[in-house]
C-alpha positions as CSV (number, residue, x, y, z in Angstrom):
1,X,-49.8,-43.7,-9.3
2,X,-48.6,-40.3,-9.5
3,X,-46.4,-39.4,-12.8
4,X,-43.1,-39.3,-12.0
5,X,-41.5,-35.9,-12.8
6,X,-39.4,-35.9,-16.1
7,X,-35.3,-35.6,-15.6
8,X,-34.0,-32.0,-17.6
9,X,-30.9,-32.8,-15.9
10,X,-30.0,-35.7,-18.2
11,X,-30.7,-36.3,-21.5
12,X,-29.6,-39.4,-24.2
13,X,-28.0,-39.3,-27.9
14,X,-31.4,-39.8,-28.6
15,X,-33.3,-37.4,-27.6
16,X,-31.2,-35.1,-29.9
17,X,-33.5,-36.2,-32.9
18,X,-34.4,-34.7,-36.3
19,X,-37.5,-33.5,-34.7
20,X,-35.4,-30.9,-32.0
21,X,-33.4,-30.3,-34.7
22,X,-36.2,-29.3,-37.4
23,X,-37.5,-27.0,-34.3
24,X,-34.1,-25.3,-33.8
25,X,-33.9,-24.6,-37.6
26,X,-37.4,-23.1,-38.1
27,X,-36.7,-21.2,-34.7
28,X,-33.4,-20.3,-35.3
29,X,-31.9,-20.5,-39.0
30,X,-35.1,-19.4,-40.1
31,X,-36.9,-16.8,-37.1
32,X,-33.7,-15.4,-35.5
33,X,-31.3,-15.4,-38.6
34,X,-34.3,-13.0,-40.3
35,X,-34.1,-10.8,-37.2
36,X,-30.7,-10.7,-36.5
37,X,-29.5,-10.0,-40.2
38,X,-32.6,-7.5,-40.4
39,X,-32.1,-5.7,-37.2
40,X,-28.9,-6.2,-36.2
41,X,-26.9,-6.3,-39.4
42,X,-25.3,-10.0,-37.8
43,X,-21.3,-10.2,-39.3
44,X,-19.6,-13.4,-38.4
45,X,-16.0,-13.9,-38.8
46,X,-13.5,-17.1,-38.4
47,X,-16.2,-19.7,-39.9
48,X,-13.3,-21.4,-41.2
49,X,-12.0,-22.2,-37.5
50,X,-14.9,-23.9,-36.9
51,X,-14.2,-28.0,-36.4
52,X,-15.8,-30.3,-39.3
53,X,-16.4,-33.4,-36.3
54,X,-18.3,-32.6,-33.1
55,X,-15.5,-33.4,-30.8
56,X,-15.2,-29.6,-29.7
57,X,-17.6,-27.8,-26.8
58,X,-19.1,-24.2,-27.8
59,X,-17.9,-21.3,-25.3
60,X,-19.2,-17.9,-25.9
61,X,-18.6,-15.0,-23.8
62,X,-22.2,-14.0,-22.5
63,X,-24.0,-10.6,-23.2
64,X,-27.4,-11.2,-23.5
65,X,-30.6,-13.6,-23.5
66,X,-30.2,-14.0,-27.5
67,X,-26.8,-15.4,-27.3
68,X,-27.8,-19.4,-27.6
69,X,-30.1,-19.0,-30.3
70,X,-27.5,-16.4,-31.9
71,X,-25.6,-19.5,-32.2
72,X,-27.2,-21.5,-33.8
73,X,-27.7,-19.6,-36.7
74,X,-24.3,-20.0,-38.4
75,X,-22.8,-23.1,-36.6
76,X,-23.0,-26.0,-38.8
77,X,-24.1,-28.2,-35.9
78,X,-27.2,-27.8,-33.8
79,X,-25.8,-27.0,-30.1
80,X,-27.4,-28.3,-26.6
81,X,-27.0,-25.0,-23.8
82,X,-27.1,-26.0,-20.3
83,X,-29.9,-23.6,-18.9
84,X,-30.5,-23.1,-15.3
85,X,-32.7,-25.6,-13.4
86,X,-35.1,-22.7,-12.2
87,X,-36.1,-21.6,-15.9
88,X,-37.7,-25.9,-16.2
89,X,-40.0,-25.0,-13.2
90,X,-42.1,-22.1,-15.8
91,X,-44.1,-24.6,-17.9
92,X,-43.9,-22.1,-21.6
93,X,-40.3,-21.9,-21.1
94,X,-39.9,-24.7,-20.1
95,X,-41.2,-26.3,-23.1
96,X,-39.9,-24.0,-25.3
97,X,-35.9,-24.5,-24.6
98,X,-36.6,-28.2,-23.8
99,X,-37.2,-28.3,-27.8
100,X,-34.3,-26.5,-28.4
101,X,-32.2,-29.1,-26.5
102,X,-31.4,-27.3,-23.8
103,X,-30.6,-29.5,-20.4
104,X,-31.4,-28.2,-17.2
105,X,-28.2,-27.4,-14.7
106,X,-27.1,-25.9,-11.0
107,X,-25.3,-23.6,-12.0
108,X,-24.0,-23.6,-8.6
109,X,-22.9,-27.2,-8.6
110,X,-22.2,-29.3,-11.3
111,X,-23.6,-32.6,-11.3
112,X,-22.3,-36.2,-12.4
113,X,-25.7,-35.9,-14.9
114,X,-24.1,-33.1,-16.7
115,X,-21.0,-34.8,-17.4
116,X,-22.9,-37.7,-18.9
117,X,-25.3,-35.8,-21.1
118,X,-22.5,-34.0,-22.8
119,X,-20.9,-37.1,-23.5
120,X,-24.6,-38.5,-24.9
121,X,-24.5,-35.3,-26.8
122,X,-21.2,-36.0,-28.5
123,X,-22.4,-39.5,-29.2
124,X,-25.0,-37.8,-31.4
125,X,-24.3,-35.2,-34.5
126,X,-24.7,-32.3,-31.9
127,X,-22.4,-30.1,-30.2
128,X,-22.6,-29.1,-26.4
129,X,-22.5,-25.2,-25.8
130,X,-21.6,-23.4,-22.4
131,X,-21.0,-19.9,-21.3
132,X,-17.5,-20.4,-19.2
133,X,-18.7,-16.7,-17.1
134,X,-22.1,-18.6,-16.1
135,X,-24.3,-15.8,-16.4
136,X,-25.0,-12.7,-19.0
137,X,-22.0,-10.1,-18.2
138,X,-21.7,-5.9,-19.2
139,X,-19.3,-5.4,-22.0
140,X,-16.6,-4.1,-21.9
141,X,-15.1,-6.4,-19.2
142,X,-14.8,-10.1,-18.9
143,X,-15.3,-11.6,-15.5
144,X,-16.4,-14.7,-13.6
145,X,-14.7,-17.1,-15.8
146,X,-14.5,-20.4,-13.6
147,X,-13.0,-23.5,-14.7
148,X,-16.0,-26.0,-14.6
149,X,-16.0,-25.5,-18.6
150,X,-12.4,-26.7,-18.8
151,X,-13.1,-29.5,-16.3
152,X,-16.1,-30.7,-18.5
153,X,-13.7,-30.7,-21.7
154,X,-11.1,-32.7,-20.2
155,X,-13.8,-35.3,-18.8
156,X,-15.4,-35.7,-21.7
157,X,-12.5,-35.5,-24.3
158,X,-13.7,-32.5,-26.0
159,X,-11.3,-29.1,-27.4
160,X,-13.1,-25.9,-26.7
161,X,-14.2,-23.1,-29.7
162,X,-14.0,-19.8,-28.5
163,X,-16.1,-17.5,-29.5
164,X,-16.6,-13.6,-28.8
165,X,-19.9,-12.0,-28.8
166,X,-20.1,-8.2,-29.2
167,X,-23.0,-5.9,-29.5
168,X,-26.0,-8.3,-28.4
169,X,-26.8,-6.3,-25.0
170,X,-27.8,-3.3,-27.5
171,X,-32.2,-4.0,-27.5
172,X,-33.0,-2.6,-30.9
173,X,-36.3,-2.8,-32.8
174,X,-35.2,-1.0,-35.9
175,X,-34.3,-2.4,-39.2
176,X,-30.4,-2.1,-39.3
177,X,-30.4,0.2,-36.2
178,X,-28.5,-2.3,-34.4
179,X,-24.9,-4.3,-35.1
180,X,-23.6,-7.6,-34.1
181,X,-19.8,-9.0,-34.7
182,X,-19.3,-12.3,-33.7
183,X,-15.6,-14.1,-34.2
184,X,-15.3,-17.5,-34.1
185,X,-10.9,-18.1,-32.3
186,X,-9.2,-20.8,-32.7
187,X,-9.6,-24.5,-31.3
188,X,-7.9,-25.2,-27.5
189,X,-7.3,-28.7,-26.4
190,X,-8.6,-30.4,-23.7
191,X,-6.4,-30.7,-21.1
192,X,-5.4,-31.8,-17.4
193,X,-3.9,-28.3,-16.6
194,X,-7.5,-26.6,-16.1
195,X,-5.7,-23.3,-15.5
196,X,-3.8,-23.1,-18.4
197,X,-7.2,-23.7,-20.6
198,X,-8.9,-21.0,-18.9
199,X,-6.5,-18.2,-19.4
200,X,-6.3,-19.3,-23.2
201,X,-10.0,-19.0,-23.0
202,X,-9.8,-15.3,-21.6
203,X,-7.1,-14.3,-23.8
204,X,-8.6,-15.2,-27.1
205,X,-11.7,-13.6,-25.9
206,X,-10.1,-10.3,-25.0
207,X,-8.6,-10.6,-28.9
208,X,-11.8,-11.5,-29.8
209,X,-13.9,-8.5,-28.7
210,X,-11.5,-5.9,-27.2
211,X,-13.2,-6.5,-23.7
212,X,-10.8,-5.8,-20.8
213,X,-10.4,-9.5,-18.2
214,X,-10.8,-8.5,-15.0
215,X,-10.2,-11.3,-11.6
216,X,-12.7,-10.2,-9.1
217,X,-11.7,-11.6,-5.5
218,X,-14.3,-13.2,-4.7
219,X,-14.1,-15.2,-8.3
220,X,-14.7,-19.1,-8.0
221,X,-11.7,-20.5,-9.9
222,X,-12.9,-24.7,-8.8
223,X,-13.7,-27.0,-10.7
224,X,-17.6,-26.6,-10.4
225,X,-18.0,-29.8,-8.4
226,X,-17.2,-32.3,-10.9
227,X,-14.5,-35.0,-9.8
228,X,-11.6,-35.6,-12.5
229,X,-12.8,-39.5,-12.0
230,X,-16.3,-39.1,-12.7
């Protein structure tokens, strides 16, 4: 009988054990905090706005490849990403971020498994993290911000942190040549009115890093494909 093919779509409180959480340390606290502080002369500000519970998802505006693991060096919680589905199919990466706790996702269509895995997630002492624009953006501007990150919040009973990233799409290789500023905002509730969430979203992170929101037309404003009853 053939092996049956493991599910990165969906994963269980406990898969989110102290072994994928010693791995994130070493990899992240220890590897990427070293680099970052080295290279990039990391500041973060707003540490204080940071929830003590886990009842809050991680939003980030989205710069560069680095970005998740950034994250995990000064939040207090180790965070699940969603990553694309494609990135599971290439076997080094996909063991790689499978360890950090990343979950695999179409980013095209959200699925009912997402919406259950974050709520596995909160059942355990991580926190889930998600880029509201999708995909790595140029700075400066802000675009592409749907509302599937809004929808998940409100199914799933969590607030949103945002959190504005500048600097990271600067590839430096210098000791202190480079320079990160990272600024934790402050907490937004869940809430039915997903429109409402989003535009707080956007305008804390135009406070946050000075970047300019601009509405493409084409921009997909739904609700990513999850149902309010799921």
């Amino acid at each position: 009988m053939a092996k049956q093919k493991k599910n990165y779509a969906y994963r269980e409180a406990h898969e989110f054990n102290k072994w994928r959480s010693l791995f994130q340390f070493i990899v992240c606290k220890i590897g990427y905090t070293a680099v970052l502080k080295l290279v990039y002369r990391m500041e973060v500000h707003g540490l204080e706005n940071i929830p003590k519970d886990n009842d809050y998802i991680v939003c980030p505006n989205h710069l560069s490849t680095i970005d998740p693991p950034m994250m995990e060096t000064f939040m207090p919680r180790n965070i699940a990403f969603m990553a694309k589905k494609e990135l599971f199919d290439i076997p080094l990466i996909r063991w790689w971020i499978d360890w950090l706790g990343a979950f695999a996702v179409d980013r095209g269509n959200l699925a009912p498994s997402t919406v259950k895995t974050v709520k596995q997630i909160k059942k355990s002492n991580w926190v889930f993290g998600i880029f509201p624009q999708g995909t790595r953006q140029a700075p400066g501007t802000i675009k592409n911000v749907g509302k599937g990150f809004a929808g998940l919040a409100r199914m799933t009973k969590c607030n949103i942190l945002p959190i504005g990233i500048i600097g990271t799409n600067e590839k430096k290789w210098l000791p202190f040549s480079g320079k990160i500023i990272i600024r934790v905002g402050k907490v937004i509730p869940y809430s039915e009115d997903l429109d409402a969430v989003r535009l707080e979203w956007i305008r804390q992170i135009e406070e946050l890093t000075g970047f300019k929101y601009i509405e493409e037309e084409h921009e997909e404003l739904v609700d990513g494909g999850l149902d309010k009853n799921e």
